[in-house]
C-alpha positions as CSV (number, residue, x, y, z in Angstrom):
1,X,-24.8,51.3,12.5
2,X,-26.3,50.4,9.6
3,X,-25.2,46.6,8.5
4,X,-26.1,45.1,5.3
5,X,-26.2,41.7,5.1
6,X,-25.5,39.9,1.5
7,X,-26.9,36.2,1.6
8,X,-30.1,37.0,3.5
9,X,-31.6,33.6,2.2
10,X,-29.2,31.0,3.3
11,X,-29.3,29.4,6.7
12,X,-26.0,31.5,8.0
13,X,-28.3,34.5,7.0
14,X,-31.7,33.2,8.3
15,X,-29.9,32.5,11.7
16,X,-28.5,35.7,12.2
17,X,-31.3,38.0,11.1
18,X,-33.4,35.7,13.9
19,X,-31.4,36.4,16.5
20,X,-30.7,39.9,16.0
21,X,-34.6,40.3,15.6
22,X,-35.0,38.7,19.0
23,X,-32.9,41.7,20.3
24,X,-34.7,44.0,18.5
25,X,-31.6,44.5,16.6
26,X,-32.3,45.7,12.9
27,X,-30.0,44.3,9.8
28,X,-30.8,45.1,6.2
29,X,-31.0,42.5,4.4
30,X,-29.9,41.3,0.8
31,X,-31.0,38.0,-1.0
32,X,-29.2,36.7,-4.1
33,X,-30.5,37.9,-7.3
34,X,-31.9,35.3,-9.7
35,X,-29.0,35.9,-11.7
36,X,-26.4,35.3,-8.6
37,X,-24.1,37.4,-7.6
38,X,-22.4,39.6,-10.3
39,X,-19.7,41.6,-10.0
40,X,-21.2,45.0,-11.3
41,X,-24.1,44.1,-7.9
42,X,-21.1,44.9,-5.5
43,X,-20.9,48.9,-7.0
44,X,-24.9,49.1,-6.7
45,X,-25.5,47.8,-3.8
46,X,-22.7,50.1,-2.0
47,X,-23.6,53.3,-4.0
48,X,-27.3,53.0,-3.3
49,X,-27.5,51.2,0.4
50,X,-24.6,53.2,2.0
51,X,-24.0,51.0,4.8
52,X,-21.6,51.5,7.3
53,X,-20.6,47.7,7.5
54,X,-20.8,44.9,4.6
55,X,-21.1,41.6,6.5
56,X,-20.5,39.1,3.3
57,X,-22.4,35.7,3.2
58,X,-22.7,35.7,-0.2
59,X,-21.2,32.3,-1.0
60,X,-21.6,31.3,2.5
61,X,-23.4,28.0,1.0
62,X,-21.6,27.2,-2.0
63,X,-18.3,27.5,0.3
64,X,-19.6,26.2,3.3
65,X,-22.3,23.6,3.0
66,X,-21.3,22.1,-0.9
67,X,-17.5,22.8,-1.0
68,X,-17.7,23.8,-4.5
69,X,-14.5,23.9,-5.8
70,X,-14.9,24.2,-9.4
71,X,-13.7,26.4,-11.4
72,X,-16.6,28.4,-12.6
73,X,-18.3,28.8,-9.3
74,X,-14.5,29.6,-8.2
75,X,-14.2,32.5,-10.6
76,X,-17.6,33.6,-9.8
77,X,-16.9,33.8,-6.4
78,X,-13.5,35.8,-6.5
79,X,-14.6,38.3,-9.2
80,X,-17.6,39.1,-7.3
81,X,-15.9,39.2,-3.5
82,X,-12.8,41.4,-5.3
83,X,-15.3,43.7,-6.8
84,X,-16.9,44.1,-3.4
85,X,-13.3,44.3,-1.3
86,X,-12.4,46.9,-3.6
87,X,-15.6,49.0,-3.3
88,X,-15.4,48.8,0.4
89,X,-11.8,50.0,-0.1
90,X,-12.6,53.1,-2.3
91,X,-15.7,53.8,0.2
92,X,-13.5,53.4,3.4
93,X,-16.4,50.5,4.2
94,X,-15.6,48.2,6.5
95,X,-16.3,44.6,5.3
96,X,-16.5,41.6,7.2
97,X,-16.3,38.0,5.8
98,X,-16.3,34.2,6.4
99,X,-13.3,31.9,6.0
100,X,-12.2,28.5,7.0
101,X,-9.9,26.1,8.3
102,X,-9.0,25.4,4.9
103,X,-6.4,28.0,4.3
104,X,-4.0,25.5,6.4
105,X,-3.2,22.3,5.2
106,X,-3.9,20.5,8.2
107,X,-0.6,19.3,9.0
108,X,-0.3,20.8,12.7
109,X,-1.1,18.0,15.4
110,X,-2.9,20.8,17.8
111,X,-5.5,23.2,16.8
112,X,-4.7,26.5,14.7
113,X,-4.0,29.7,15.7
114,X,-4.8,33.1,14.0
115,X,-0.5,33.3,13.8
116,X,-0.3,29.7,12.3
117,X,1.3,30.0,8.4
118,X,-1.6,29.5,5.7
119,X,-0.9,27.1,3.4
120,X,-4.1,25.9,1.7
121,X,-4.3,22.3,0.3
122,X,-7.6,22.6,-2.8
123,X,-8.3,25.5,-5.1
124,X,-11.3,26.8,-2.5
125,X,-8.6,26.9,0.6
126,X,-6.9,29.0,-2.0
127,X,-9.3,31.2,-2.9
128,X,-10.3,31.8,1.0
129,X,-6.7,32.9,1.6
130,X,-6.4,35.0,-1.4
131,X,-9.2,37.1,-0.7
132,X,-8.2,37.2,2.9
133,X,-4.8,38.9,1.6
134,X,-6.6,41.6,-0.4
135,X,-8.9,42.7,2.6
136,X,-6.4,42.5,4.8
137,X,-4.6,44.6,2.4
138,X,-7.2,46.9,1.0
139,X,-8.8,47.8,4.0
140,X,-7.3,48.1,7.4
141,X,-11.1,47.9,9.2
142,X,-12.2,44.3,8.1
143,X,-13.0,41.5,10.6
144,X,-12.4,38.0,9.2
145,X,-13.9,34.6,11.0
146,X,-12.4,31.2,10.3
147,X,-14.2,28.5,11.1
148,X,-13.9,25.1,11.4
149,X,-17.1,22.5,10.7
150,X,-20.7,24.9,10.1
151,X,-23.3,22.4,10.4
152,X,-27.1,23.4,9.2
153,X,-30.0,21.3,8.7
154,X,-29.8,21.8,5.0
155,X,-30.2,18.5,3.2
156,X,-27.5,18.5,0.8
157,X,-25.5,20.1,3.4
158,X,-22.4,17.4,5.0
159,X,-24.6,17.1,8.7
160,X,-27.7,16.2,6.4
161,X,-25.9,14.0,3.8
162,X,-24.2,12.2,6.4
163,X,-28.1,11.1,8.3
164,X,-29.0,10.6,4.8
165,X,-26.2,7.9,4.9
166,X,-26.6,6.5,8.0
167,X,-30.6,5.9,7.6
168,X,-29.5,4.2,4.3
169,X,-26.9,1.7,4.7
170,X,-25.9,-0.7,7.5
171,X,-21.8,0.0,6.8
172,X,-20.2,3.8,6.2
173,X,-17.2,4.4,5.4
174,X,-15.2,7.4,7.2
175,X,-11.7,9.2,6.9
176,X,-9.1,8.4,9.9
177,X,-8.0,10.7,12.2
178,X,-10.1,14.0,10.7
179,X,-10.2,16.2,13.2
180,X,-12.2,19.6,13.3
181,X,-14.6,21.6,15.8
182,X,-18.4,20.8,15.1
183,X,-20.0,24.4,14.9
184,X,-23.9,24.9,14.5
185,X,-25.0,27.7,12.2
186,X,-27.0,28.8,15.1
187,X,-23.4,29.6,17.1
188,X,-21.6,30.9,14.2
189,X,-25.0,33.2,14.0
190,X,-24.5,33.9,17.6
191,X,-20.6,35.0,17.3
192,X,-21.3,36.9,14.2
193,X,-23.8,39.2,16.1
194,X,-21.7,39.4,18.8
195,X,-18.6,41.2,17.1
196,X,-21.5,43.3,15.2
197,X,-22.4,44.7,18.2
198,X,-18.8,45.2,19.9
199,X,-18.4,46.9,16.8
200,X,-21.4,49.2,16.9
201,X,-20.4,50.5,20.3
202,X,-17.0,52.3,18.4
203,X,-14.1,49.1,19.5
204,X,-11.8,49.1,17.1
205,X,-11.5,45.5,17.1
206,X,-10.5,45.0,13.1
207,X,-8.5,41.6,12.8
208,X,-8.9,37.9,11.6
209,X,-10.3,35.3,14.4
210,X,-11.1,31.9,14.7
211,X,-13.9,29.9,15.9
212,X,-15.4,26.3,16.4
213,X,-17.6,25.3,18.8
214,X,-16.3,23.2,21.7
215,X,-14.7,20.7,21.8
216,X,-12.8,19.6,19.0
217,X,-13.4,15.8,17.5
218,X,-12.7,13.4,15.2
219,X,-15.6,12.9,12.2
220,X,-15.8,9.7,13.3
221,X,-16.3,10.5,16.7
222,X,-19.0,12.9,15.8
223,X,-20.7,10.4,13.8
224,X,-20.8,8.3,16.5
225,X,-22.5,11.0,18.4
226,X,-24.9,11.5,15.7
227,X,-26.0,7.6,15.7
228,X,-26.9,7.6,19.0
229,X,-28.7,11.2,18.9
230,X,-30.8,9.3,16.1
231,X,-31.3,6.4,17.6
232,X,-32.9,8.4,20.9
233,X,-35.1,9.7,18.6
234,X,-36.3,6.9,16.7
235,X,-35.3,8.1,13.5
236,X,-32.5,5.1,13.7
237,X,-33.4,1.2,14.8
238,X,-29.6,0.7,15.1
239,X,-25.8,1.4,15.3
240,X,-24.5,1.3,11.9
241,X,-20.7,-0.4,10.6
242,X,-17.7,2.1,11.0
243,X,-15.5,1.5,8.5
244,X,-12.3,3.4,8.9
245,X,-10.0,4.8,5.8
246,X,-6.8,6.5,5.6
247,X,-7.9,10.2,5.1
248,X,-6.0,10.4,1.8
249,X,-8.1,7.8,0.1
250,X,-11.4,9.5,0.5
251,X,-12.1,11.9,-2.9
252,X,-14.8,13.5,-1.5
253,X,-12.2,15.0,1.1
254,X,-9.8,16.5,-1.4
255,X,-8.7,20.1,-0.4
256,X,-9.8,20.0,2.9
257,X,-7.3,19.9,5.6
258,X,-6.9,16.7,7.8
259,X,-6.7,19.0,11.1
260,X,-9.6,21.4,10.7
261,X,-9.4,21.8,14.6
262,X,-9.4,26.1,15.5
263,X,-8.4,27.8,18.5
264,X,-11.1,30.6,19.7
265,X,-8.8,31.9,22.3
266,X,-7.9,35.1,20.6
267,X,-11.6,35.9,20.0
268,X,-12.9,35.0,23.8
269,X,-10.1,37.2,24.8
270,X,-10.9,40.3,22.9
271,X,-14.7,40.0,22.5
272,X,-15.3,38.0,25.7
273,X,-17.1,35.2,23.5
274,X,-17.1,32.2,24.7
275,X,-17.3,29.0,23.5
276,X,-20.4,26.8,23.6
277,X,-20.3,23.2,23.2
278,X,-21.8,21.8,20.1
279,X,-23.0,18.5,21.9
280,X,-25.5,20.7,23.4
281,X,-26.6,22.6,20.3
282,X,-26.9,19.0,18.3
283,X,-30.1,17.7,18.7
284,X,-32.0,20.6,18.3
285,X,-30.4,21.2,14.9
286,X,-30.7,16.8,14.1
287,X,-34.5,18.2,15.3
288,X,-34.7,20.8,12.4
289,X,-32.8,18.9,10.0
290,X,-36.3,15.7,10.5
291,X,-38.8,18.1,10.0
């Protein structure tokens, strides 16, 4: 199967085309142009590769990483990704793509299901879900993955701006009760490949699933993790002030959901993927994220 692979240069990207080169498995890959993503790119790029599968990453760091949520990079984003759906429509191409925990508004006291209503609560929630609707819609084989936290050792990414933080100041101030699934880009790499290569072998496995690595957390709990992982390591002489806020308060947390927490039941049970914990997947990735 030939699979191209838009967003070659970001870390989701870098961590897939590594893994699948360690199983000798080849992926084309596609970087952003200098002039980003434009809407016409989607028509070349599936007139002149011919794939068999799109897996999108396009905006995986704009949506992912920054939470850009303004409304040119919106509008960007959604011409380029409907230009793209469409194509895949008209070619009968089958298209996968990233979403998030941010097309529910994070209401629910237990973790979200793939059958839980959508109801996004910021303009990039939004935009997630819309686009979800027109694949879903447009073309009935599409695979779509929620997921909950991606962490990367990108330094303007949330995992590196909060060790920034905590390496700066002796007090940090962090949203109550925020609860979501930690996930490495490295296991989010991992499950990507995984339903590639189901895929490959001819299972008609189209569908949206969710995923977050084990278990889920509270941000505060997770920095707490973090402090002492840093600590270990020397990068840290000492715990620093937890200063807890109501989750509404914080700015920097509008349109994300207070529950970000997903349930990977559904995809364990149709791929067999399991669920890897991301305390175990932390320090090599707090290791990266120092050099």
């Amino acid at each position: 199967m030939r699979v191209l692979v838009l967003g070659a240069e970001n870390s989701m990207g870098q961590a897939l085309l590594s893994q699948a080169a360690a199983e000798f498995i080849r992926l084309e890959a596609v970087e952003r142009p200098e002039q980003g993503w434009q809407p016409d790119m989607a028509d070349q790029l599936l007139n002149g590769a011919k794939p068999d599968l799109i897996l999108n990453l396009a905006f995986y760091r704009e949506q992912f990483q920054l939470g850009l949520q303004d409304a040119q990079t919106l509008e960007a984003q959604r011409a380029f990704e409907e230009r793209l759906i469409e194509g895949c429509a008209a070619r009968q191409t089958p298209l996968m793509m990233l979403s998030s925990a941010r097309v529910f508004d994070g209401r629910k006291s237990s973790a979200y299901t793939e059958k839980d209503e959508e109801s996004p609560a910021g303009a990039l929630g939004q935009l997630q879900l819309d686009l979800e609707r027109l694949l879903r819609d447009r073309c009935p084989q599409h695979v779509i993955l929620r997921f909950s936290w991606l962490l990367d050792a990108c330094p303007d990414g949330p995992l590196g701006q909060l060790v920034d933080q905590l390496k700066s100041t002796r007090l940090i101030t962090l949203a109550e009760e925020w609860r979501g699934n930690p996930t490495p880009v490295a296991d989010a790499a991992r499950v990507i490949l995984s339903v590639l290569k189901q895929i490959d072998c001819a299972a008609p496995l189209w569908g949206t699933y969710h995923y977050g690595s084990s278990e889920a957390t509270t941000w505060i709990g997770f920095v707490q993790y973090v402090m002492q992982e840093l600590i270990g390591s020397g990068q840290l002489q000492a715990d620093v002030a937890i200063e807890p806020a109501p989750f509404e308060t914080l700015p920097a947390l509008g349109g994300r959901p207070r529950n970000a927490a997903l349930l990977a039941r559904q995809l364990m049970m149709v791929f067999g993927i399991k669920q890897r914990s991301w305390r175990v997947q932390m320090p090599e990735l707090l290791e990266q994220l120092s050099r």
